[in-house]
OpenMM code with the backbone's topology and positions (N, CA, C; nanometers):
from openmm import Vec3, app, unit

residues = "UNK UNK UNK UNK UNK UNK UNK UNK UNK UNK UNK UNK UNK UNK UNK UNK UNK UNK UNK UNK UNK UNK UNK UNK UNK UNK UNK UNK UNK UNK UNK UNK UNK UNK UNK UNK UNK UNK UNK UNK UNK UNK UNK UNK UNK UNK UNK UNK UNK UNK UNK UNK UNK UNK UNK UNK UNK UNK UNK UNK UNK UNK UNK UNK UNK UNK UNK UNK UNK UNK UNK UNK UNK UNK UNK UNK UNK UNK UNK UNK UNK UNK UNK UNK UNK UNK UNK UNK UNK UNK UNK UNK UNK UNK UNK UNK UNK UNK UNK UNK UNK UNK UNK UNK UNK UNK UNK UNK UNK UNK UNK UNK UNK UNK UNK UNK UNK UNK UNK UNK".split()
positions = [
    Vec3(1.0512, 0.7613, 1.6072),
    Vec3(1.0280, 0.6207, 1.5794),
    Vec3(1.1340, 0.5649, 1.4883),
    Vec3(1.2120, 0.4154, 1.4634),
    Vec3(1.2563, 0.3820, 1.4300),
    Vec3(1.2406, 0.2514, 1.4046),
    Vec3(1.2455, 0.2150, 1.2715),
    Vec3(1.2291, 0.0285, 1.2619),
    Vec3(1.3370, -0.0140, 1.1541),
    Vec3(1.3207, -0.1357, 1.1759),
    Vec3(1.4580, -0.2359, 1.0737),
    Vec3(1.4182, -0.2906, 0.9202),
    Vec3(1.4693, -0.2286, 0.8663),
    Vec3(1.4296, -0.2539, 0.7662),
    Vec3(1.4988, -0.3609, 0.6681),
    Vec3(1.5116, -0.3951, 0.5486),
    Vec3(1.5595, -0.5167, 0.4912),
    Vec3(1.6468, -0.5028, 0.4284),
    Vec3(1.7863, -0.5597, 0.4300),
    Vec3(1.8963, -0.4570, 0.3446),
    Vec3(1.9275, -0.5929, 0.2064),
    Vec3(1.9388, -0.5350, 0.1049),
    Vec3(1.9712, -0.6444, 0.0181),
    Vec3(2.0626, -0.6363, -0.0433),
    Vec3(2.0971, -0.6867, -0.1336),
    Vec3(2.2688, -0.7275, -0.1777),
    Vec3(2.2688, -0.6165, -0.2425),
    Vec3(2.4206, -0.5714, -0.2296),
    Vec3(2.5202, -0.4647, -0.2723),
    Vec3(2.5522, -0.5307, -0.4198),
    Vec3(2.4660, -0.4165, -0.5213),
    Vec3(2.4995, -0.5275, -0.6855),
    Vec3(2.5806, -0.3535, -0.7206),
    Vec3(2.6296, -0.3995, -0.8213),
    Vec3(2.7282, -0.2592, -0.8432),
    Vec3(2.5921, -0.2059, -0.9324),
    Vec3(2.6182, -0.0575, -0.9872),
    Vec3(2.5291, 0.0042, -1.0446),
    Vec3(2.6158, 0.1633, -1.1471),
    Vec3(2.6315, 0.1563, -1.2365),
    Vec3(2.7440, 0.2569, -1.3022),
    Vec3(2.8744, 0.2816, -1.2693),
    Vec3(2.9096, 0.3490, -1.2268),
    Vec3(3.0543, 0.3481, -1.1730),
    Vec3(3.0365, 0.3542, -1.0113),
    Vec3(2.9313, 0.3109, -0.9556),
    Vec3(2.9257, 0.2723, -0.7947),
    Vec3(2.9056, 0.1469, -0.7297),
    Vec3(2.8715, 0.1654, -0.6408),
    Vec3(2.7641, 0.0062, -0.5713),
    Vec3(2.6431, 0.0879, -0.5521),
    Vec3(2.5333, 0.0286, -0.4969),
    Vec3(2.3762, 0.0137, -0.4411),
    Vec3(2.3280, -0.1070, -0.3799),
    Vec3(2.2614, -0.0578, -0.3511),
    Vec3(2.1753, -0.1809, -0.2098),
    Vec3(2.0313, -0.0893, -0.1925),
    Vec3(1.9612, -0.1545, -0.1965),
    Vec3(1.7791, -0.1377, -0.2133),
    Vec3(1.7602, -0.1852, -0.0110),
    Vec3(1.6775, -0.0572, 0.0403),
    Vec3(1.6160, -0.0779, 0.1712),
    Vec3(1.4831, -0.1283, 0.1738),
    Vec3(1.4479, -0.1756, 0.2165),
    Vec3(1.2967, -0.2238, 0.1978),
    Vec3(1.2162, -0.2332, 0.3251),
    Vec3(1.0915, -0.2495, 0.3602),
    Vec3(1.0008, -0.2616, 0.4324),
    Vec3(1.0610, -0.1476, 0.5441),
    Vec3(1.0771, 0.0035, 0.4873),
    Vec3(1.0759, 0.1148, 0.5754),
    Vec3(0.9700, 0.1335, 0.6505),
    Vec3(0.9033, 0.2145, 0.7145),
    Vec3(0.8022, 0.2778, 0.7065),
    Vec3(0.8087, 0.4126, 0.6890),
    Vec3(0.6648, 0.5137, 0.6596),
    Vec3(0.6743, 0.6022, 0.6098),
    Vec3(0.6936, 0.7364, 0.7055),
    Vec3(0.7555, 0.8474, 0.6760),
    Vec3(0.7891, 0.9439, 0.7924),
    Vec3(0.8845, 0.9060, 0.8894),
    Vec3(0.9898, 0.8082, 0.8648),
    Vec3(1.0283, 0.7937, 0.9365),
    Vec3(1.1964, 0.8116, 0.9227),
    Vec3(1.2608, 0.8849, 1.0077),
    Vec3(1.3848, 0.9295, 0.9578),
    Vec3(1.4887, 0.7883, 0.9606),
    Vec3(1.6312, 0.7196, 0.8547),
    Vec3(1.6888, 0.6671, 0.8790),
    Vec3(1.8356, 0.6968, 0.8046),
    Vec3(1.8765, 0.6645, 0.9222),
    Vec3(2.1062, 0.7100, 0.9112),
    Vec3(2.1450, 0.5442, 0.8407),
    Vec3(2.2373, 0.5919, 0.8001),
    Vec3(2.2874, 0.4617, 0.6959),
    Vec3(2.4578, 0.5419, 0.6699),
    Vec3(2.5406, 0.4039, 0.7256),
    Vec3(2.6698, 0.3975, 0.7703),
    Vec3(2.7628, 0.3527, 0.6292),
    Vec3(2.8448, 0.3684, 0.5607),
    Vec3(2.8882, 0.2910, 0.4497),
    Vec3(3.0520, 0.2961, 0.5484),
    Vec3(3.1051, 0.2046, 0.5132),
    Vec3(3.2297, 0.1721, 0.5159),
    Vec3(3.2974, 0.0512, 0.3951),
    Vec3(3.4505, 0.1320, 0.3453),
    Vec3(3.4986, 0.0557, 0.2789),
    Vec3(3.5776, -0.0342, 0.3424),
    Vec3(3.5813, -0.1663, 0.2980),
    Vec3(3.6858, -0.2677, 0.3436),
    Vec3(3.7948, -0.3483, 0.2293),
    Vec3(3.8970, -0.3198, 0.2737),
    Vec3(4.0089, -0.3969, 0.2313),
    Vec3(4.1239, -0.5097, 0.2941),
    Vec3(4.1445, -0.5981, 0.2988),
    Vec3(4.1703, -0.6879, 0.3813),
    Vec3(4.1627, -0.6762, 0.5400),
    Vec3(4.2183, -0.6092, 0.5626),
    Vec3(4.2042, -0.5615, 0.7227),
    Vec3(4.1641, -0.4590, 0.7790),
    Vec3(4.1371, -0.3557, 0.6464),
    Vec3(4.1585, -0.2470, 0.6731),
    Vec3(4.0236, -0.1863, 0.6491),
    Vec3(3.9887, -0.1483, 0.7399),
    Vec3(3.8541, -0.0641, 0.6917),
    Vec3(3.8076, 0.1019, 0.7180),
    Vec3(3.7611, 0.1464, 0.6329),
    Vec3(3.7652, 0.3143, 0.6323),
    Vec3(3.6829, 0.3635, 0.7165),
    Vec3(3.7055, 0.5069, 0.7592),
    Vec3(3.5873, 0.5885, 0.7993),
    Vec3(3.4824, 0.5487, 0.7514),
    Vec3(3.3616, 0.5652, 0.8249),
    Vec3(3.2166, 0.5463, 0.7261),
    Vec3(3.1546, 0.6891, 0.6916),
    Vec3(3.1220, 0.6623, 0.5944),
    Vec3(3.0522, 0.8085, 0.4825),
    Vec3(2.8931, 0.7821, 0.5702),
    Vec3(2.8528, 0.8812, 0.6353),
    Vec3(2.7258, 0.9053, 0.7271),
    Vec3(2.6322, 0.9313, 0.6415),
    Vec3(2.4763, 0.9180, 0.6176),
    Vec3(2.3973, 0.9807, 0.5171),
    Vec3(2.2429, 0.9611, 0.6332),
    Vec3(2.1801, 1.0427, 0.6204),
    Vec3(2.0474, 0.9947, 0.7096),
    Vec3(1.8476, 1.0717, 0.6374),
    Vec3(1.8060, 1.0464, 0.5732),
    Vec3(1.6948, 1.0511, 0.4886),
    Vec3(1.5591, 1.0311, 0.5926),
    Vec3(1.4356, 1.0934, 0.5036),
    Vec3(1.3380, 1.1097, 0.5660),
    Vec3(1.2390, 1.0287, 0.4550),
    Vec3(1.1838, 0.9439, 0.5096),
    Vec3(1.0802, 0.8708, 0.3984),
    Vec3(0.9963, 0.9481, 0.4187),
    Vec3(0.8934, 0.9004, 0.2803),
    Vec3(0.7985, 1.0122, 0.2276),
    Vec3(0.7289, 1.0100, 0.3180),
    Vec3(0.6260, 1.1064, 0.3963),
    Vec3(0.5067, 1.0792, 0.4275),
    Vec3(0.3623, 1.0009, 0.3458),
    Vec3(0.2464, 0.9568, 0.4144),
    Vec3(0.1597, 0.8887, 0.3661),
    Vec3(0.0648, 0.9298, 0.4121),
    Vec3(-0.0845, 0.9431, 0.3548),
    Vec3(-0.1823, 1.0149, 0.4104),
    Vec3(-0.2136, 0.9072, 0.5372),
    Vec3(-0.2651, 0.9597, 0.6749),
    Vec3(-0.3095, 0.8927, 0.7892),
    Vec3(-0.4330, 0.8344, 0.7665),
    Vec3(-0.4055, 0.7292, 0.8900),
    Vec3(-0.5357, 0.6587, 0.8781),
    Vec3(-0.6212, 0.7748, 0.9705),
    Vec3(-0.7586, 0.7295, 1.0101),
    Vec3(-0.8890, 0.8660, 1.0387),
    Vec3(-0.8652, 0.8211, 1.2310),
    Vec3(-0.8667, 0.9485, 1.2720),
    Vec3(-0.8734, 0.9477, 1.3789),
    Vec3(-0.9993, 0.8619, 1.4523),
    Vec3(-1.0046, 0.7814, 1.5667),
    Vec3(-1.0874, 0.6728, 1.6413),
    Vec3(-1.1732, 0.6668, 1.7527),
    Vec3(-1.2407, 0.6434, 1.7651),
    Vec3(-1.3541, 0.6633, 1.8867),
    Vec3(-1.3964, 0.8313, 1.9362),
    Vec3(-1.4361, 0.8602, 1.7974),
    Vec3(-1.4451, 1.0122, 1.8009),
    Vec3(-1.5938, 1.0508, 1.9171),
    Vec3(-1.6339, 1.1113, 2.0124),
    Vec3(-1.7282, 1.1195, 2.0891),
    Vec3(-1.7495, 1.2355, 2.1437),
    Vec3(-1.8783, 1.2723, 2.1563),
    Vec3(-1.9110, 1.3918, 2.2084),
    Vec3(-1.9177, 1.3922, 2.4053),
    Vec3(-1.8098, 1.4444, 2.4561),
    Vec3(-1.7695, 1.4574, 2.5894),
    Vec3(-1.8875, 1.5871, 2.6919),
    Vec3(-1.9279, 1.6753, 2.6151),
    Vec3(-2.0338, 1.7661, 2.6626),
    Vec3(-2.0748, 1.8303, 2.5402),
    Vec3(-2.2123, 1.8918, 2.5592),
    Vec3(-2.3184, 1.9432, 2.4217),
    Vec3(-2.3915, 2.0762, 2.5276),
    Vec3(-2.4272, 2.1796, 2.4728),
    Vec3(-2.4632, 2.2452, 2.5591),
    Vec3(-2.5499, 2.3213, 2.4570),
    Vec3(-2.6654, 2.4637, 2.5088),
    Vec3(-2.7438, 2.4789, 2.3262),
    Vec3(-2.6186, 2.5862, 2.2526),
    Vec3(-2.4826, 2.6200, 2.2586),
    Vec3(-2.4282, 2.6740, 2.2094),
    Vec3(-2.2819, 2.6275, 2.1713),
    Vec3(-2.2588, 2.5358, 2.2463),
    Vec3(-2.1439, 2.4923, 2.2013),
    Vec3(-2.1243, 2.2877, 2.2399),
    Vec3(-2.0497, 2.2331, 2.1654),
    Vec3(-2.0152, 2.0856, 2.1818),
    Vec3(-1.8344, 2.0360, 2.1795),
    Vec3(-1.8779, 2.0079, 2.3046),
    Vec3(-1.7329, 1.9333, 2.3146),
    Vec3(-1.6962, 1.7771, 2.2703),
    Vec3(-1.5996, 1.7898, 2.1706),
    Vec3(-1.5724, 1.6650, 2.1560),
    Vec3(-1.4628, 1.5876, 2.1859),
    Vec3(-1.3741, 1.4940, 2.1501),
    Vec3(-1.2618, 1.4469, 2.1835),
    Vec3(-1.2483, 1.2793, 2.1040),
    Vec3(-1.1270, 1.2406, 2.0590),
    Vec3(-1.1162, 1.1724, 2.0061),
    Vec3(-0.9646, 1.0782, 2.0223),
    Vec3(-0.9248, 0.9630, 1.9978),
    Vec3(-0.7912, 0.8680, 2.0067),
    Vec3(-0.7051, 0.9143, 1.8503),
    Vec3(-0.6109, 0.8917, 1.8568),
    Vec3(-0.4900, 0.9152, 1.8007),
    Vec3(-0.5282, 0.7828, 1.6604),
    Vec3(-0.4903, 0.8638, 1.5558),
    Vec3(-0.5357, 0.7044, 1.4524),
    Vec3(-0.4274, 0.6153, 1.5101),
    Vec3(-0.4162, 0.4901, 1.4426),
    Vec3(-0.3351, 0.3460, 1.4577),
    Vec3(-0.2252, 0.3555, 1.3899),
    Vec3(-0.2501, 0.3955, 1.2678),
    Vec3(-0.1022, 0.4655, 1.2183),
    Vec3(-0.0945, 0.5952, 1.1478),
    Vec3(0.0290, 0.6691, 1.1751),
    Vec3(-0.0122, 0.7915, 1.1560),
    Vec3(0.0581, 0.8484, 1.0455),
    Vec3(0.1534, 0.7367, 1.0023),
    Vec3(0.2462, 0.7689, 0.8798),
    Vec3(0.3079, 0.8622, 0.8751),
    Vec3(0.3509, 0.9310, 0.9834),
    Vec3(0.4451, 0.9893, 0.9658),
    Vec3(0.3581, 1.1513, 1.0677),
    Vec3(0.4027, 1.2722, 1.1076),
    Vec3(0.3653, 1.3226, 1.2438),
    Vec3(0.3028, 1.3990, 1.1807),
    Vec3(0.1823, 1.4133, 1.3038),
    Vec3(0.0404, 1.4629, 1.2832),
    Vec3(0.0974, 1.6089, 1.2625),
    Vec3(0.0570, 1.7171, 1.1984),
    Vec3(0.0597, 1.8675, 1.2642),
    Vec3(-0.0469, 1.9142, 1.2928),
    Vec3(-0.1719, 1.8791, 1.2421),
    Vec3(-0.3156, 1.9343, 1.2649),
    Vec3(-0.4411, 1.8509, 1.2574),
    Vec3(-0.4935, 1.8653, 1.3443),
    Vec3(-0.6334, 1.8121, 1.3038),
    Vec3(-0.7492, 1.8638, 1.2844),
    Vec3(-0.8029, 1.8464, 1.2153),
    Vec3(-0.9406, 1.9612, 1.1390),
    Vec3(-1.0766, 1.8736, 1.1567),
    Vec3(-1.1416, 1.9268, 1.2909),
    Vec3(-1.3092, 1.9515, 1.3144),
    Vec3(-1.3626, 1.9846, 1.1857),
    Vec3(-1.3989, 1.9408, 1.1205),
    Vec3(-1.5623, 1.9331, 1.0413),
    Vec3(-1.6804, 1.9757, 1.0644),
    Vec3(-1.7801, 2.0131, 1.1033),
    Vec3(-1.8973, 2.0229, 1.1417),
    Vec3(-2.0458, 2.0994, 1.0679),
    Vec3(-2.1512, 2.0597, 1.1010),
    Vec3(-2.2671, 2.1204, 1.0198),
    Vec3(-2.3841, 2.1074, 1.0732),
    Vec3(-2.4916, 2.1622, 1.0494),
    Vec3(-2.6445, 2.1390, 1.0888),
    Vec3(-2.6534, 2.0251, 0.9604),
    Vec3(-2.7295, 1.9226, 1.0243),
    Vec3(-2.7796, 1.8374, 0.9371),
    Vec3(-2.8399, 1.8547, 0.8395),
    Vec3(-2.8835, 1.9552, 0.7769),
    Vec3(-2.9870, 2.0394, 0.7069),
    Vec3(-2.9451, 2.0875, 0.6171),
    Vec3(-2.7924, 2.1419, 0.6575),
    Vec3(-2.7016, 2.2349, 0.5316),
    Vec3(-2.5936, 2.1589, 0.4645),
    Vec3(-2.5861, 2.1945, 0.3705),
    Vec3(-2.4621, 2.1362, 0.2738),
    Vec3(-2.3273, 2.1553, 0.2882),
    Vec3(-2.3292, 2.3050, 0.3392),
    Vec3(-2.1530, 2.3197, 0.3641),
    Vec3(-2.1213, 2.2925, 0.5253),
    Vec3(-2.0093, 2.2254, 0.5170),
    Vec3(-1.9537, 2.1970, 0.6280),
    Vec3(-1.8198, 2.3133, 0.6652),
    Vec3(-1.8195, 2.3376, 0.7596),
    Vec3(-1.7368, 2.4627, 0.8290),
    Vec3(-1.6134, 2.3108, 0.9034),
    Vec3(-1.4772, 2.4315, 0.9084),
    Vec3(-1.4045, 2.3046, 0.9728),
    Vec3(-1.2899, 2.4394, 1.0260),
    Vec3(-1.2786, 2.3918, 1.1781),
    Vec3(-1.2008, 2.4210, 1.2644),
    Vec3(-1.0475, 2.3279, 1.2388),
    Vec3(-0.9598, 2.4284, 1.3323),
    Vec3(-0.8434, 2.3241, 1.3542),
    Vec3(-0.8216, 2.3274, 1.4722),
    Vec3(-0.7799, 2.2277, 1.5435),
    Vec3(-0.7749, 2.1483, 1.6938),
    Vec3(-0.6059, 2.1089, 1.6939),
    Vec3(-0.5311, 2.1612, 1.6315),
    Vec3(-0.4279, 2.1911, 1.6274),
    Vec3(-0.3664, 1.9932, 1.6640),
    Vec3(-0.3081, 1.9731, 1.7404),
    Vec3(-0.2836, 1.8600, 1.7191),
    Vec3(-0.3060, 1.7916, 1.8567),
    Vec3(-0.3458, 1.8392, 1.9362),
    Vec3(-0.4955, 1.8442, 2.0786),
    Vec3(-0.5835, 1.6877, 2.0096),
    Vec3(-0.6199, 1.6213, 2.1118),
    Vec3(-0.7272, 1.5286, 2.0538),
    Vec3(-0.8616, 1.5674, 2.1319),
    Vec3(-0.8785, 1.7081, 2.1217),
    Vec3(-1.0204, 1.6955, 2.2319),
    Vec3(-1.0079, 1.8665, 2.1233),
    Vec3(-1.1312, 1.9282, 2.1275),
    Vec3(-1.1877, 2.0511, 2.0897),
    Vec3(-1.3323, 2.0964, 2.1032),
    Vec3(-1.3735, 2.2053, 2.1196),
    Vec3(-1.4784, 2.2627, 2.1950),
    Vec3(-1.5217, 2.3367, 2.0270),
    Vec3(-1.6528, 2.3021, 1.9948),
    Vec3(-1.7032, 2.3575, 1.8652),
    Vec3(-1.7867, 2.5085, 1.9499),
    Vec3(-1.7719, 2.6055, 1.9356),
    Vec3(-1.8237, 2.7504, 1.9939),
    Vec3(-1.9344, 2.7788, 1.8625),
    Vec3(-1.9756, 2.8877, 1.9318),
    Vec3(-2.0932, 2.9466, 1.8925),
    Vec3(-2.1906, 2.8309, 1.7620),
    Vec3(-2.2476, 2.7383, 1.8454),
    Vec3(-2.3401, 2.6865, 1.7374),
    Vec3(-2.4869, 2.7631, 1.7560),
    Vec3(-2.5738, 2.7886, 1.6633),
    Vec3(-2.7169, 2.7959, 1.6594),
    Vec3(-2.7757, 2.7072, 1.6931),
    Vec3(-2.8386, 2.7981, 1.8613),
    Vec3(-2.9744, 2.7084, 1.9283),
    Vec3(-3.0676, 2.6997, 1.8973),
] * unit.nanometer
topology = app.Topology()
chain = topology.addChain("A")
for resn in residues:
    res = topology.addResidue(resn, chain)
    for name in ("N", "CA", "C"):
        topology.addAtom(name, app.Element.getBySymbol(name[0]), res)
C-alpha cells in the first residue's frame, strides 16, 4: 500500500535542511528522493525509504458462526477496515459461558477457523 502524504517547507535545522511528512499512514513503507540543485545543475538523488510505525488494528467484522456441531464450531469472519499496518495472526478466543478463562487459538492469518474438541 502506498499514499501521499504532505510535504512541508524545507526550514534548515543545525548544519542541515529538514522537511516534516505528514498525514502518512501507519505500516506503511515510504522512499524519499533528495536532490541538490544549483543553477542548472542538479545532483544524483541520495535514496532513503522507512517503515512507519505500526498501530494496533481495528477488531475484525461480521464475525459468524458458519457450522456448530456437539464437538466442534466453525467460524469465519471479514478483514477489519483498517489494519494499520499487516495482519500476521489472528487469535480465536473462546469459552463455555460458565467459565472465566478463555482459551485462544491462532487462525494464523485465515479469516475462517474450526474451534475442535469442545465439550458436549
Amino acid at each position: 500500500p502506498s499514499s501521499n502524504g504532505t510535504i512541508g517547507t524545507v526550514e534548515r535545522s543545525g548544519n542541515g535542511y529538514g522537511v516534516n511528512l505528514t498525514n502518512l499512514q501507519p505500516g506503511e513503507l515510504h522512499c524519499i528522493d533528495i536532490s541538490a540543485e544549483l543553477n542548472n545543475l542538479i545532483s544524483a538523488p541520495s535514496h532513503k525509504c522507512l517503515l512507519t510505525d505500526e498501530m494496533i488494528s481495528e477488531e475484525p467484522r461480521n464475525v459468524r458462526v458458519t457450522k456448530a456441531t456437539i464437538t466442534s464450531m466453525s467460524i469465519s469472519w471479514d478483514q477489519p477496515r483498517a489494519s494499520n499496518g499487516r495482519i500476521i495472526n489472528f487469535r480465536v478466543y473462546h469459552k463455555v459461558c460458565t467459565e472465566s478463562q478463555f482459551i485462544w487459538r491462532s487462525a494464523g492469518t485465515e479469516t475462517s477457523y474450526t474451534i475442535p474438541d469442545l465439550n458436549a
